[in-house]
N, C-alpha and C positions, 0 to 999 in steps of 0.2 A: 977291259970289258969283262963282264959276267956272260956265263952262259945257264940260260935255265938250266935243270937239273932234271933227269928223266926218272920223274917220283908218278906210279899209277896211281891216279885218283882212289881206286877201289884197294882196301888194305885190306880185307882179308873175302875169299869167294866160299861159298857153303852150300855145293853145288847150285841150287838158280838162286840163293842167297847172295845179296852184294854188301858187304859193309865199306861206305865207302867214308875214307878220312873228312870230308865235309862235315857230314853227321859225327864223326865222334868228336871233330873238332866242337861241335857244339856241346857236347857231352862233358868232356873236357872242364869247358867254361860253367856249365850248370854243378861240377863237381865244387869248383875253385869255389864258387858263390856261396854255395853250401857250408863248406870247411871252412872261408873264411869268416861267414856270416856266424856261425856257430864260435868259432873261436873271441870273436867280439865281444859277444851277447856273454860270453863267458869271463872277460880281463878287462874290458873298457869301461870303464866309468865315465858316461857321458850323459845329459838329460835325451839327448836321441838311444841310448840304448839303456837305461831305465828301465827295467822288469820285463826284459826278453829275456825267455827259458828257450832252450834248444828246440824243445817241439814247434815254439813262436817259428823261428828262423825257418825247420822244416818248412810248416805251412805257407810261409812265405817263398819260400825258393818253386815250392811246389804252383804255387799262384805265378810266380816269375815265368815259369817253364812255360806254361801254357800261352798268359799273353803274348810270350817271346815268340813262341811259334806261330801261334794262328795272327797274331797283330802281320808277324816280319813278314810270312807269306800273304797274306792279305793287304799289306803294302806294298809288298816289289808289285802285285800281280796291277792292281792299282795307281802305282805312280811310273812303273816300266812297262810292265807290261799287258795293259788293259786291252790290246788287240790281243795275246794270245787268249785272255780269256775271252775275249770275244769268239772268238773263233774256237774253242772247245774249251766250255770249263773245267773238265777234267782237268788240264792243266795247273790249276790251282792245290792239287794235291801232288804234284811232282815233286814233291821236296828233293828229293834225291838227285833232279839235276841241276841243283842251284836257284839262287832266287829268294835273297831273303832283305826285306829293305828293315836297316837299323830303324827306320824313323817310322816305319808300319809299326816296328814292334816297340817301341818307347809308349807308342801309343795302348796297344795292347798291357805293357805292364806298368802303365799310368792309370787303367782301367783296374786292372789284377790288385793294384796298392789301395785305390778307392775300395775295392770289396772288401780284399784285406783288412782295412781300417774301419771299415763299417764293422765288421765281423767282431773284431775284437773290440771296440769301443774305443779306439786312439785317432787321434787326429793324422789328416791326411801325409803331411809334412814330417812327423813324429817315423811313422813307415818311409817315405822317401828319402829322409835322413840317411837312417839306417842301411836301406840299400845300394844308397849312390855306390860308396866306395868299394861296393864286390862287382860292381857290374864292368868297370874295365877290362880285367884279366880275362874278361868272356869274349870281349870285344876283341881282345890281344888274340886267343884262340880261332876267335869266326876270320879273321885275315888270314892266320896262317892258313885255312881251312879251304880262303878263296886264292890265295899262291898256290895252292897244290891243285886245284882245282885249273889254274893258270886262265883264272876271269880279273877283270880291273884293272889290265894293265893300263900305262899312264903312256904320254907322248913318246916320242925318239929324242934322243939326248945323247949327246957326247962327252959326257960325264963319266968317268972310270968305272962307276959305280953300276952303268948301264947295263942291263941283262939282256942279251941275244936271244932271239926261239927260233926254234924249229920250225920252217915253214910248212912242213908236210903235218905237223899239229895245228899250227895255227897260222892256217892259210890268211885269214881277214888282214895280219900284222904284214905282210908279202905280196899284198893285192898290187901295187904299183910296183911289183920288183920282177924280173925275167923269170921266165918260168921255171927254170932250170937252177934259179936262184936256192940257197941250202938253208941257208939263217937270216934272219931277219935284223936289218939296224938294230941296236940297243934301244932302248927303252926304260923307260922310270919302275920300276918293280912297286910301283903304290901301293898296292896290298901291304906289302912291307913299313911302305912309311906311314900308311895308316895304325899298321901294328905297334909302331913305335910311338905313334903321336897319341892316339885316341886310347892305345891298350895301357902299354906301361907305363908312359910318363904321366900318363892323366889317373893311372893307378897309383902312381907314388906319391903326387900330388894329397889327390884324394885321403889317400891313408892315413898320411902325415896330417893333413888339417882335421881333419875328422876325430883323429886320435884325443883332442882338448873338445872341451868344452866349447860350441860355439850357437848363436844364436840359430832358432825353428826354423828352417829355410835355407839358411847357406849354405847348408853342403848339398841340398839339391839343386841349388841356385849355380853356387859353382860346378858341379857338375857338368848341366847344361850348357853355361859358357865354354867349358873347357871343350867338350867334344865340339857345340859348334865352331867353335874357331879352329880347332886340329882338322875337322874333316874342311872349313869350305879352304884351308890353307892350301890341302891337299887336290883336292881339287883343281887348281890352277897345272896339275901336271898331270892329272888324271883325265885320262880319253873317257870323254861324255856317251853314254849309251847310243850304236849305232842307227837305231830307231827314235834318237830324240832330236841325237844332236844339241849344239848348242841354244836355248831359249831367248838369249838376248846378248846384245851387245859384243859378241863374238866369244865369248868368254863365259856366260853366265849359265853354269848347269843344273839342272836339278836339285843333283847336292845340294848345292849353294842353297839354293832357293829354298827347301827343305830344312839350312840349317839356318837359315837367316833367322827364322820366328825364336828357336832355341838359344842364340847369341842373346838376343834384345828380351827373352823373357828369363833366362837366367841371368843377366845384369841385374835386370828389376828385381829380381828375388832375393838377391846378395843388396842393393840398398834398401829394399824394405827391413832386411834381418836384421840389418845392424845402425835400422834410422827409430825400427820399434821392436828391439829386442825382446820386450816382454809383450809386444801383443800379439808379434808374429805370428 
């Protein structure tokens, strides 16, 4: 068995200043996106990256940034946690203590790609193209961001791989254990296997297809499949928010439910690409 790792959330203090790894881990990811969307627009020859100049990519990351934040927090607040903001909307500007839903913010920069594409005069798909394949390594960053953070963790497991906590951090993983108890059962470290499933492998994937020629849609098409199938995979070992619990069938979470529309509309968008390549 693993044992978590005593890493403080907060990486550097500036007297009432907190920089805490969460946020740079998102920084992090907004960096990667940048570099490697500029690096594209620069070597790739592709009809999805077709007359992007580095400024393009800027303005794009910069539109990314935004919908990322206010969509993700306006989603977790939204699909998790709509009683806290019932109860004080201030809440909804807490960024710093966690709280950012992928699927608020896909939304936000499905929004951000529309202005985008209006702005410049490109077609929708022409921009989503383009940024599927920077957008993983951001994902691969916000997990590690939530391990450090030590939120997401998944069931108890007796699997080698399992990571033990500290019950005196996280008491909720210990509720059924004696008081006096030190560590907690192992556990699925899902943040992790989300970093692996939705971050890098859906990064290499992406990259690798993206790299040829392919028809207006499919790499946002695949995209969408790819993450929804890695996150509702994960899912099945991932503990469901204690305030939701499971929605149906014993089994069926949020997630799930969340990524289900993403599964069934990124399918469709990979057969339209390659049923009307040219009118996609």
């Amino acid at each position: 068995m693993l044992t978590y790792p005593d890493i403080d959330p907060v990486a550097l203090s500036l007297g009432p200043l907190h920089i805490h790894w969460y946020g740079l881990m998102y920084l992090v990811g907004f960096a990667l996106a940048w570099i490697l969307g500029r690096w594209r627009a620069a070597h790739v020859r592709t009809d999805a990256h077709a007359g992007w100049s580095a400024e393009m990519v800027d303005d794009l990351i910069f539109y990314g940034v935004i919908g990322t934040i206010v969509g993700g927090r306006l989603g977790y607040m939204l699909f998790y946690g709509f009683d806290q903001l019932i109860a004080n909307p201030l809440n909804m500007l807490k960024v710093w203590e966690g709280g950012m839903s992928f699927h608020g913010g896909l939304i936000g920069v499905l929004i951000a790609i529309g202005l985008f594409a209006r702005r410049q005069r490109m077609r929708f798909f022409e921009v989503g193209d383009f940024l599927a394949p920077l957008v993983p390594l951001g994902l691969f960053a916000g997990r590690i961001g939530n391990f450090i953070n030590g939120e997401l963790w998944g069931r108890r497991t007796d699997l080698p791989w399992g990571m033990r906590l500290p019950c005196q951090e996280f008491p909720a993983q210990c509720a059924d254990l004696p008081q006096a108890t030190l560590w907690s059962p192992a556990v699925h470290a899902s943040q992790l296997y989300q970093a692996a499933l939705e971050g890098l492998a859906l990064f290499l994937v992406l990259w690798i297809y993206a790299s040829k020629p392919r028809p207006t849609m499919a790499v946002s098409g695949l995209f969408l499949l790819g993450y929804g199938l890695a996150r509702f995979s994960v899912e099945f070992v991932r503990m469901p928010d204690a305030h939701l619990g499971y929605l149906a069938f014993g089994w069926l979470t949020m997630g799930q439910l969340l990524s289900t529309p993403m599964i069934l509309i990124g399918a469709l968008l990979l057969a339209l690409a390659y049923r009307h390549p040219r009118g996609a």
